[in-house]
C-alpha positions as CSV (number, residue, x, y, z in Angstrom):
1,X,38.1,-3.1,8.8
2,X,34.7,-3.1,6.4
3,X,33.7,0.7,5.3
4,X,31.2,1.8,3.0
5,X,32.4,3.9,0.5
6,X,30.0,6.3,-1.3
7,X,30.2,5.0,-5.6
8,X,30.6,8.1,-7.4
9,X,27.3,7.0,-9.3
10,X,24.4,4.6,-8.5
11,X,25.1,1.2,-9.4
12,X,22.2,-0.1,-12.3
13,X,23.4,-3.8,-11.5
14,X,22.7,-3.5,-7.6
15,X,19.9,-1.3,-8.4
16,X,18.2,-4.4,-10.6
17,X,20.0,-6.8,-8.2
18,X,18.5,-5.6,-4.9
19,X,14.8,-6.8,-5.3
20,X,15.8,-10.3,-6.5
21,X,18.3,-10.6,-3.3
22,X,16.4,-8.8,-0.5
23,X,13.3,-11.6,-1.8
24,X,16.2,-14.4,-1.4
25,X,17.6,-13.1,1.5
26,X,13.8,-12.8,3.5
27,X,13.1,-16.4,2.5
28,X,16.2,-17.6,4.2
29,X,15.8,-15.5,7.1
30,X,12.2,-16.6,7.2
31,X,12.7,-20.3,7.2
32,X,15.4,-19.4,10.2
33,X,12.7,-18.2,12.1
34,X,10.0,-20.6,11.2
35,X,13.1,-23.4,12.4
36,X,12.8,-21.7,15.3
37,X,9.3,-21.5,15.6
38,X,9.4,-25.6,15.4
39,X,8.1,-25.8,11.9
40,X,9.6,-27.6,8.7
41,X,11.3,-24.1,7.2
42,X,11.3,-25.4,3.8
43,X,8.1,-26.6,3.9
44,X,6.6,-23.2,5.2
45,X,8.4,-21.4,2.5
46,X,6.9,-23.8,-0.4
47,X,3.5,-23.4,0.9
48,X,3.8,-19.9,1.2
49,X,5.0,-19.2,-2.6
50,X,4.0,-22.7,-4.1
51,X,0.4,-23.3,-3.0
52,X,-1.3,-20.4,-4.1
53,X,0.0,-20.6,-7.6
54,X,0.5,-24.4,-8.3
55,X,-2.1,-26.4,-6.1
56,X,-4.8,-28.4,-6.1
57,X,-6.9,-25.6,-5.9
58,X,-5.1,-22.9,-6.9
59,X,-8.4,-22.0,-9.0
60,X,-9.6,-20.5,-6.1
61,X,-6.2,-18.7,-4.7
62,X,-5.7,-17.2,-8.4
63,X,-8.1,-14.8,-7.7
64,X,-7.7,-14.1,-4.2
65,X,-3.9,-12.6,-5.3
66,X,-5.6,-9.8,-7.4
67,X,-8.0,-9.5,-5.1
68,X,-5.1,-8.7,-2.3
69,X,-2.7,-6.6,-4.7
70,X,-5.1,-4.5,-6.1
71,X,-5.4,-2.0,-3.0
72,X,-1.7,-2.3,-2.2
73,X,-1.4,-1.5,-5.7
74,X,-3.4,1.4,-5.7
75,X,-2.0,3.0,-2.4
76,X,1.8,2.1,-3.6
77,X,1.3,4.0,-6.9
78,X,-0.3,7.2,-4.8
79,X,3.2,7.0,-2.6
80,X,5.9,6.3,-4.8
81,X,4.9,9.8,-6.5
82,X,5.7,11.6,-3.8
83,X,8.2,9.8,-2.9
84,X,10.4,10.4,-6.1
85,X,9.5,13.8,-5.4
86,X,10.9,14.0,-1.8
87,X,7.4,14.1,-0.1
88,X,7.2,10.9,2.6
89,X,3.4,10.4,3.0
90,X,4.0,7.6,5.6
91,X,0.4,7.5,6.6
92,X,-1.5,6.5,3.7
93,X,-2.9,3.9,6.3
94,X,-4.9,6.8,7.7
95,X,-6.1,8.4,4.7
96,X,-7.3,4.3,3.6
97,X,-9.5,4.7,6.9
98,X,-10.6,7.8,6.6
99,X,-11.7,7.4,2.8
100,X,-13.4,4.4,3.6
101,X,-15.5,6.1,6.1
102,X,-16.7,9.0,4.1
103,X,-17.5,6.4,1.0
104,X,-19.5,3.7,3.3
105,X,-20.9,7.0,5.2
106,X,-22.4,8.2,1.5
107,X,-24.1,5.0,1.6
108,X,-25.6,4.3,4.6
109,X,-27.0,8.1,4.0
110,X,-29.0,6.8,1.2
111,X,-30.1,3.2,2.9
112,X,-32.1,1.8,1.3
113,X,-32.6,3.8,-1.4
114,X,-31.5,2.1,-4.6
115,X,-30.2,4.8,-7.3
116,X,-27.4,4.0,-9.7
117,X,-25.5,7.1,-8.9
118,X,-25.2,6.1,-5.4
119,X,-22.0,3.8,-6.0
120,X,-20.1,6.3,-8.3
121,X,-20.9,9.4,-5.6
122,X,-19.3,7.2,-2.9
123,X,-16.0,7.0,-4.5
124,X,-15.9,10.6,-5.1
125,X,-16.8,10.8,-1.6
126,X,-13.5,8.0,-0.8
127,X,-11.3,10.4,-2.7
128,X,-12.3,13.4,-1.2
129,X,-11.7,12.0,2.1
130,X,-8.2,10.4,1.7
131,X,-7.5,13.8,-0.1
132,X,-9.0,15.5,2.8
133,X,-6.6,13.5,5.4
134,X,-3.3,14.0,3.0
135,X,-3.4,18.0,3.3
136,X,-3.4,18.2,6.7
137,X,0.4,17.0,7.0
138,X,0.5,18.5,3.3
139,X,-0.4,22.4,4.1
140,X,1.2,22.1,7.5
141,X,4.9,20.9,5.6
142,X,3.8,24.3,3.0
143,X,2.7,27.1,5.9
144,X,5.2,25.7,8.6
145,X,7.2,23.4,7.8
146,X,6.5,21.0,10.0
147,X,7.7,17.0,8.9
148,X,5.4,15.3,6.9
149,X,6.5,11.4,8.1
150,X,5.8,12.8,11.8
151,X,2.4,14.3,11.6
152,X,1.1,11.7,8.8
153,X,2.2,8.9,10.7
154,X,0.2,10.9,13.7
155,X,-2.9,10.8,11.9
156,X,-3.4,7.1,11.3
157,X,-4.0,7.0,15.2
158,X,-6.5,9.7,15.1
159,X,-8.2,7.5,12.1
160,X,-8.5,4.7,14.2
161,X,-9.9,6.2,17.1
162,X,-12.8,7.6,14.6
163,X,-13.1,4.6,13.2
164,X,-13.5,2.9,16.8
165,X,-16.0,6.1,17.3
166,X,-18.1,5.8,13.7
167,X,-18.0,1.8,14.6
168,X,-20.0,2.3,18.0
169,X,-22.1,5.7,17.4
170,X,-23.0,7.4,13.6
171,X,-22.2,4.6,11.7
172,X,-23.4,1.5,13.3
173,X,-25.9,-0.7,12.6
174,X,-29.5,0.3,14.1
175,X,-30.6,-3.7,13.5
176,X,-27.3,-5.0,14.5
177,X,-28.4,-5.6,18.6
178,X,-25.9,-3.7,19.6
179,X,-22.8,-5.0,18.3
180,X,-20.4,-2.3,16.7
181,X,-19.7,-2.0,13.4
182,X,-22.3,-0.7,9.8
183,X,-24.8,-2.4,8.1
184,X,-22.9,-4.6,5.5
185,X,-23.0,-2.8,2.5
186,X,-22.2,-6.4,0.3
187,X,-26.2,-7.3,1.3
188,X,-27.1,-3.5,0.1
189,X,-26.9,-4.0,-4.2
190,X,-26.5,-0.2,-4.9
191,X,-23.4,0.5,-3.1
192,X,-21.9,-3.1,-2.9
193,X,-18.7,-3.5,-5.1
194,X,-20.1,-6.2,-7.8
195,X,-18.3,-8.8,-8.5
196,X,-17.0,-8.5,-12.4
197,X,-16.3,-12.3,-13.0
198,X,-18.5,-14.7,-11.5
199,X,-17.0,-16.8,-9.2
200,X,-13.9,-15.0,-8.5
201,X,-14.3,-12.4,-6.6
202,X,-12.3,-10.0,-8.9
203,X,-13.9,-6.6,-8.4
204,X,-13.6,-2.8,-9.8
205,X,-11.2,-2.6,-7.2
206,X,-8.2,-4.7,-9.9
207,X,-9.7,-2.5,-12.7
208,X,-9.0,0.2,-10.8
209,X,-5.3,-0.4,-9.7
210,X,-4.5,-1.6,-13.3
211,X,-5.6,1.6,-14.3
212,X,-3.7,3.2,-11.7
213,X,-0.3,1.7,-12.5
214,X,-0.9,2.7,-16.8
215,X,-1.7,6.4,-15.5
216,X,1.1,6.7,-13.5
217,X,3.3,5.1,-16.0
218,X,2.1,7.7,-18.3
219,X,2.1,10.8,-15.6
220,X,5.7,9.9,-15.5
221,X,7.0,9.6,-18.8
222,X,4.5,12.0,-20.6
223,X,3.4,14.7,-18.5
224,X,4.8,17.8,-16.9
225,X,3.9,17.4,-13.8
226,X,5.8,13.4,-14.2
227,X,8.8,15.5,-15.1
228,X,8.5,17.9,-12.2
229,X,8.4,15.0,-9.9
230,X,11.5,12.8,-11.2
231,X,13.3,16.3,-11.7
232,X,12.9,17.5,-7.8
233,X,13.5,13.8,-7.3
234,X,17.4,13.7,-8.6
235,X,18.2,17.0,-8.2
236,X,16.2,19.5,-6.1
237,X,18.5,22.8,-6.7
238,X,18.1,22.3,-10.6
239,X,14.4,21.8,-10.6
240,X,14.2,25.7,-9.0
241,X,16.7,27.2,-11.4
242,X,13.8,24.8,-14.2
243,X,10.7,26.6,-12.2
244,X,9.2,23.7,-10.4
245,X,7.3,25.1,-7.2
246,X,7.9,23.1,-4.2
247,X,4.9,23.7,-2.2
248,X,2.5,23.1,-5.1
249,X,4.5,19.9,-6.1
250,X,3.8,18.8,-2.5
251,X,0.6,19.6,-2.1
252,X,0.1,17.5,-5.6
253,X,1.7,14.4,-4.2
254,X,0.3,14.3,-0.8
255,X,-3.5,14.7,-2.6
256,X,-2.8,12.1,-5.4
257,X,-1.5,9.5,-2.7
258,X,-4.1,10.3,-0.5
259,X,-7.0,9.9,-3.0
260,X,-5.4,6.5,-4.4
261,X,-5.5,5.8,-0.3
262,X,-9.3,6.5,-0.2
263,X,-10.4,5.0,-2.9
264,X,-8.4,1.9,-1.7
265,X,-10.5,1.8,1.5
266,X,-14.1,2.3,-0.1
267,X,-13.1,-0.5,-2.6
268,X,-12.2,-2.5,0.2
269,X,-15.4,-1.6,2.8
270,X,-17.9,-2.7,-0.1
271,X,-16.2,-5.4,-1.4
272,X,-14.5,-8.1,0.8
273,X,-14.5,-6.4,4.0
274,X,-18.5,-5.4,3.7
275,X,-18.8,-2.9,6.6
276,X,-17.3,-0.3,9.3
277,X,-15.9,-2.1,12.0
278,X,-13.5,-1.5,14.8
279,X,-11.2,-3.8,12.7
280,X,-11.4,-3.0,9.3
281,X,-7.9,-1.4,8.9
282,X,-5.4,-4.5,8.5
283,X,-2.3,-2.4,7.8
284,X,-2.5,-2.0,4.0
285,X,-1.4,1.0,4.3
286,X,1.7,0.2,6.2
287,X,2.1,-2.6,4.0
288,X,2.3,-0.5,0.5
289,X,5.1,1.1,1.5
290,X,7.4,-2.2,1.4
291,X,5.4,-2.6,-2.3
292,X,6.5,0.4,-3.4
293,X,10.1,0.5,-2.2
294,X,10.5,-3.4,-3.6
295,X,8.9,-2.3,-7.2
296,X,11.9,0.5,-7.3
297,X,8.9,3.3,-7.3
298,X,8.2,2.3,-10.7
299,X,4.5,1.8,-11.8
300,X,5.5,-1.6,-13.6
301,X,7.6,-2.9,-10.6
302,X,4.9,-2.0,-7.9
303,X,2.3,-4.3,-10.1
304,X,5.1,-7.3,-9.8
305,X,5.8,-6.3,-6.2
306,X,2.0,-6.4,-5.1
307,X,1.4,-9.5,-6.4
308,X,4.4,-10.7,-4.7
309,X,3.1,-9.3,-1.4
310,X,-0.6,-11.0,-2.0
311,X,1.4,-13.9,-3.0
312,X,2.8,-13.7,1.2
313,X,-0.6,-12.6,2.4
314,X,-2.9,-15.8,0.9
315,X,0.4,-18.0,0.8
316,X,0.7,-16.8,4.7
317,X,-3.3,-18.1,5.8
318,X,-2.6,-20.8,4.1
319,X,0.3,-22.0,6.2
320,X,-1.6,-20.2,9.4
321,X,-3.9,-23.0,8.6
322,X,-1.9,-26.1,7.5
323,X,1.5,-25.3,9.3
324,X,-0.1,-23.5,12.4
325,X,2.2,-20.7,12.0
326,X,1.1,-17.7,14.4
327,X,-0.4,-15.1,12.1
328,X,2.5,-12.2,13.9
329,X,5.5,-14.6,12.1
330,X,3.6,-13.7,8.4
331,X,3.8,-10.3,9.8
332,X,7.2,-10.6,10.5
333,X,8.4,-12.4,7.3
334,X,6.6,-9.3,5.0
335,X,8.7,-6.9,7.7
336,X,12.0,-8.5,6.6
337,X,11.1,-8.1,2.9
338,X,11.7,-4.4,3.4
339,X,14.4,-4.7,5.8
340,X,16.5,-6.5,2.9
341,X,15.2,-4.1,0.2
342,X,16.4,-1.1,2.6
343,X,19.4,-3.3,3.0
344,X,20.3,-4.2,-0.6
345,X,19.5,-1.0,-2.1
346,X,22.2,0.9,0.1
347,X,24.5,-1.4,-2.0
348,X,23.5,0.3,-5.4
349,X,25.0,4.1,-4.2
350,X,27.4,2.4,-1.5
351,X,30.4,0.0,-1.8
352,X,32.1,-2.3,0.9
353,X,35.4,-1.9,1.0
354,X,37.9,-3.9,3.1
355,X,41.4,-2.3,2.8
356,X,43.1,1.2,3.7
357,X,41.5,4.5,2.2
358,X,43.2,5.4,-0.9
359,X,44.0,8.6,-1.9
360,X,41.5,11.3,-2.4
């Protein structure tokens, strides 16, 4: 009967292996279900990867892939810190809100002022604020040791229902006749997110996530505190004997990933999104997890794998659109992505064997 049995060190084949065969594996699993969803499966999977890349007007979707990636990018790289070091901030979602808020709130306190600092004081507001959101689960793992996936993932819900509370009462519109939601900050020039290129759409937003990805890359292969992390990572009894502090290392990760988160959201609320609204969290959050798990936590990988996500996301409308897929079988396609990385990546510390145990 088929066993797994433990290698007595990762495999480096599986481990380069997995991502390449958990992407195969989801796009036959996908066209199963878009068979059974009465739509050509081969066809849905071209237009998915194919059109945005290699149509007619793939000038336009270009663009729109940075666009997507860049805050799944930045919220990715704030996670797969912490967790190399142990620390699962599952609720970076949250924090996305939350810094999102406290940036589009600095603006809207200005309105309609028009000062130059006004943009640069609401991302230090957006970092602040995811920051803010990560130490709650953060000091609570430190001073009691509660679990960090539980309580973060308990705080996204708390972040939506302020959001849903901001929407209706502090932040809405006072000209908007009622309807929920903030003045849209693209129609207010000092706090809008400009666009860089014209014609694009590319904002600081991809600046921001490139940058994020050659810091991290750095952090990790030049710094201490990069050390610390990988160190605690592989081998958490040696990085005591070495002097690494736990609590401080966790408090680090939680407040890097959550700032990444916030500054995610405010990129997001004055750029393509424009305003506070009931709806303005679309799961990014969420969604960056499965980025950084497919890029192997590695700043270089995460850029490929957001891509490769925003590749899904703008390949996904499209086929909503020409295909008439339902909008929850995208959702469910990007699920099965990290299903099959989860999957494939036992491989790389696990084997399958088929025949009797052998000796010890």
């Amino acid at each position: 009967m088929p066993r797994l049995e433990k290698r007595p060190r990762p495999s480096l084949a599986w481990a380069m292996a997995a991502p390449v065969l958990a992407v195969v594996a989801t796009m036959i699993a996908g066209g199963l279900l878009f068979a059974a969803l009465g739509k050509p499966p081969i066809g849905a999977i071209r237009t998915i990867f194919w059109e945005p890349l290699f149509s007619e007007f793939a000038w336009y979707y270009r663009p729109q892939l940075l666009i997507k990636a860049a805050p799944l990018v930045l919220i990715a790289i704030g996670l797969s810190l912490g967790f190399r070091a142990g620390v699962w901030n599952i609720g970076a979602e949250g924090q996305y809100i939350i810094g999102a808020i406290f940036g589009a709130g600095v603006a809207l306190a200005f309105y309609p002022a028009d000062f130059w600092f006004i943009f640069p004081l609401m991302i230090l507001a957006a970092v602040a604020g995811g920051i803010l959101w990560a130490m709650i689960p953060a000091l609570l793992r430190v001073r009691f040791g509660t679990n960090e996936i539980l309580v973060s993932l308990m705080l996204v819900y708390v972040a939506e229902h302020i959001l849903s509370s901001v929407s209706f009462g502090l932040l809405r519109n006072p000209e908007g006749h009622g309807f929920p939601g903030s003045r849209n900050l693209q129609h207010y020039p000092p706090a809008s997110n400009p666009e860089l290129w014209a014609g694009t759409g590319i904002h600081w937003g991809v600046i921001a996530a490139v940058i994020a990805v050659i810091a991290a890359y750095i952090l990790l292969n030049r710094h201490i505190l990069g050390y610390q992390i990988r160190l605690i990572g592989q081998a958490p009894r040696a990085a005591r004997f070495a002097g690494v502090r736990p609590n401080l290392l966790i408090i680090a990760c939680m407040g890097i990933s959550g700032g990444l988160a916030g500054v995610a959201g405010l990129f997001e609320v004055s750029g393509p999104m424009g305003q506070i609204s009931v709806d303005f969290n679309q799961g990014l959050g969420f969604t960056a997890i499965i980025v950084a798990f497919l890029g192997r936590l590695h700043p270089g990988g995460i850029l490929l794998a957001g891509f490769l996500l925003a590749l899904t996301s703008v390949g996904g409308e499209i086929a909503q659109s020409s295909l008439g897929l339902p909008a929850a079988s995208i959702k469910a396609f990007q699920g099965m992505l990290l299903f099959f990385i989860l999957a494939t990546d036992m491989l790389s510390n696990y084997r399958i064997r088929t025949g009797g145990r052998g000796a010890a």
